[in-house]
C-alpha positions in Angstrom: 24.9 -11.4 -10.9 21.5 -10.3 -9.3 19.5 -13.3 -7.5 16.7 -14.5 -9.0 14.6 -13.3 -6.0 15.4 -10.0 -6.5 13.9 -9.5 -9.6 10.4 -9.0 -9.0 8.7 -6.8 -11.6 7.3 -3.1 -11.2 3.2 -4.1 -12.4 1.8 -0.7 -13.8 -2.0 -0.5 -14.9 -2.3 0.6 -18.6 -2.9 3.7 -17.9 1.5 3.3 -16.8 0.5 4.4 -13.6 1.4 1.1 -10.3 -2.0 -1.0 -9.4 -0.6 -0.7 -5.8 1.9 2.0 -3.5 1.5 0.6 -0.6 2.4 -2.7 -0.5 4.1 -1.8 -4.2 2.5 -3.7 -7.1 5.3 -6.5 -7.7 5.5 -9.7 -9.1 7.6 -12.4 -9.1 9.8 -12.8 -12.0 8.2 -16.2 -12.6 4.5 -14.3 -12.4 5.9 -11.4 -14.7 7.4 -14.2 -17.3 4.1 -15.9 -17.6 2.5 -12.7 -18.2 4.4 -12.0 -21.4 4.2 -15.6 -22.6 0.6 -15.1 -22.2 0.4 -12.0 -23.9 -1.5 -10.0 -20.7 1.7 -7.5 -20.9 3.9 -5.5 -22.3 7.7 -5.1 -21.3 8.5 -1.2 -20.5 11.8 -2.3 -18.9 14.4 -5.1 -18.5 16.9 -6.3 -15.9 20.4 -7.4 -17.2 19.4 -11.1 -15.9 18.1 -13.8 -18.0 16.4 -17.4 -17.5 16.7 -19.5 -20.6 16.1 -23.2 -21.6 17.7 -25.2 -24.4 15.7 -23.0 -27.3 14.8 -19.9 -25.4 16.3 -17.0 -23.8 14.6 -14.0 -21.9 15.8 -10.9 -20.1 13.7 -10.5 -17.2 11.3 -7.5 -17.1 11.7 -4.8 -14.3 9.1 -3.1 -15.3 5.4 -4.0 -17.3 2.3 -2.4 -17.7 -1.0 -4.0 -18.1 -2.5 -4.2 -22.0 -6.1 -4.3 -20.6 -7.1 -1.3 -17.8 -8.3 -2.4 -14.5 -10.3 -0.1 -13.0 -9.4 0.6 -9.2 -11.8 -0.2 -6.8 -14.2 3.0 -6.0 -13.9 2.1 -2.4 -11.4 0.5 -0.3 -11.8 -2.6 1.6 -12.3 -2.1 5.9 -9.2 -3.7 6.7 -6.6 -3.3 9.8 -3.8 -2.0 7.2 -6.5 0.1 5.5 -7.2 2.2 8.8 -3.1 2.0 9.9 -2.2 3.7 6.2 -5.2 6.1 6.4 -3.8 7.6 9.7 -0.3 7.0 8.2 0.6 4.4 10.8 0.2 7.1 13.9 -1.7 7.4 16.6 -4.8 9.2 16.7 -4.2 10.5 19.9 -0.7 10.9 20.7 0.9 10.3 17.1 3.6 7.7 17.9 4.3 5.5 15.3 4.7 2.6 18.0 2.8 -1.1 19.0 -0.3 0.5 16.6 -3.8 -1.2 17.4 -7.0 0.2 16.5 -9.7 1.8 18.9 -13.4 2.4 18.3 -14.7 5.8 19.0 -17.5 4.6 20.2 -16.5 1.8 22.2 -18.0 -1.7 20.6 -19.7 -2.0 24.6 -21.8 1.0 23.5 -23.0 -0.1 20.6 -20.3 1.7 18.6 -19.9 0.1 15.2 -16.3 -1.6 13.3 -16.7 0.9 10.6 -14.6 3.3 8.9 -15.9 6.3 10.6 -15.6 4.8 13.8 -12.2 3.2 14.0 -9.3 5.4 14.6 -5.0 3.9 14.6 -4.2 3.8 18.3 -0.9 3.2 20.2 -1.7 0.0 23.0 -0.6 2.7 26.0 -3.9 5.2 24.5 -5.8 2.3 23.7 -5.7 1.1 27.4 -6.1 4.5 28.9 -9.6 5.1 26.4 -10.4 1.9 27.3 -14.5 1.6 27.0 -14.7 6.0 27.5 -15.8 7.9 24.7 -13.2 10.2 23.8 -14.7 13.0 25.7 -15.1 11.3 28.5 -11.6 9.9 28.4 -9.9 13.2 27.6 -8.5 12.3 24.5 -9.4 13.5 21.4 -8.1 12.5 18.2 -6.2 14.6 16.2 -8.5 13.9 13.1 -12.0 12.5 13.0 -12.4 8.7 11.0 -13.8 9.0 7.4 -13.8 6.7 4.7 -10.8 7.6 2.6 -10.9 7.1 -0.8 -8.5 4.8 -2.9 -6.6 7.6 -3.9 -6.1 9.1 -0.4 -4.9 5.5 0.6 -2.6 5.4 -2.4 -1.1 8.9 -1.8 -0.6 8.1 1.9 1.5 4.9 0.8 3.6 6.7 -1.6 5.0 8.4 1.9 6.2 4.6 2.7 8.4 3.5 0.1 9.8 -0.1 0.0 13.7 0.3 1.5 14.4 -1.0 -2.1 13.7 0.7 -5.7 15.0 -0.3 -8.8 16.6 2.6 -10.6 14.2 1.1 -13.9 11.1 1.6 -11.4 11.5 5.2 -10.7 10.3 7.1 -14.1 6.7 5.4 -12.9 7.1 5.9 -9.3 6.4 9.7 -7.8 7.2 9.6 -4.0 10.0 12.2 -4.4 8.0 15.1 -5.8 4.8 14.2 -3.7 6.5 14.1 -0.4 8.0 17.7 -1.1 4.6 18.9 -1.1 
C-alpha cells in the first residue's frame, strides 16, 4: 500500500495546464482533500489509496484542476532560484552546473544594480576570479547577456528539471518529454 506521504496531488490551473514546473505544483493529500470538500476543485484522477472515517470514504486524487482560472503572474518575482532556473542552473561563464552563486555584471562596488539584467548564475571559482572586474576587464564574458525572462521562459526552462518522481496519472498533463526533444 502507498504511504500517505506519497500522495501529493498534481494541481493544474483550469485551463488543465500545472500552476508550477519547476518546483511542480503539488499538494499534500490533506490540502487536495480540503479542496474537494470545499468545492475549489475538480478530481481529474485518483490514486488506489483511501482515508475514511466512520461515515465517509475517499480515494485520494492524483490529479485536480482548478474550477476558477488563476491568471499567472505577467512577471516573475527577482529571486536567487528565479535567476539559477533562467540560466538553467549553469554558469554564465564556464557552464558548470556546480557550487552556483550569483554575480553582478556590474559589480554592486560600482554602482551596478541587484536586478534582473544585471545578475548572471555563477560557479564560486568564476565568481572569485570576476571578483569586483567588469566582465571585460576580468576576461570573462558570459555566454548570454541577463534579461528579464518571462514566466513562460522560466516555466519551459523547469520543464528540463523534472522531479526524480512522476506519477504515471500525472503525465497526460505534464509535457517534458516532447519539449526536451526539441
Amino acid at each position: 500500500m502507498i504511504a500517505l506521504e506519497s500522495c501529493s496531488a498534481l494541481v493544474l490551473n483550469a485551463d488543465y495546464r500545472p500552476l508550477s514546473y519547476f518546483p511542480l505544483s503539488l499538494w499534500p493529500w490533506q490540502e487536495s482533500v480540503k479542496a474537494v470538500f470545499l468545492d475549489r476543485v475538480n478530481i481529474l484522477s485518483e490514486y488506489d489509496r483511501e482515508v475514511r472515517s466512520p461515515g465517509w470514504r475517499m480515494r485520494l486524487p492524483s490529479v485536480v484542476s482548478l474550477k476558477r482560472y488563476v491568471q499567472p503572474a505577467r512577471y516573475p518575482a527577482f529571486t536567487r532560484f528565479n535567476v539559477f532556473l533562467r540560466d538553467r542552473f549553469r554558469c554564465a561563464y564556464c557552464d558548470s552546473p556546480d557550487d552556483l552563486t550569483f554575480d553582478h555584471i556590474v559589480p554592486r562596488s560600482r554602482g551596478g544594480l541587484t536586478r534582473w539584467d544585471n545578475v548572471v548564475t555563477a560557479c564560486a571559482p568564476c565568481n572569485l576570479r570576476k571578483g569586483g572586474r567588469s566582465p571585460r576587464e576580468a576576461g570573462m564574458r558570459p555566454r548570454a547577456w541577463p534579461v528579464m525572462p518571462t514566466v513562460h521562459d522560466l516555466q519551459r526552462n523547469g520543464r528540463a528539471f523534472p522531479p526524480n518522481y512522476l506519477h504515471h496519472s500525472w503525465r497526460d498533463y505534464l509535457y517534458w518529454d516532447a519539449e526536451l526533444e526539441e
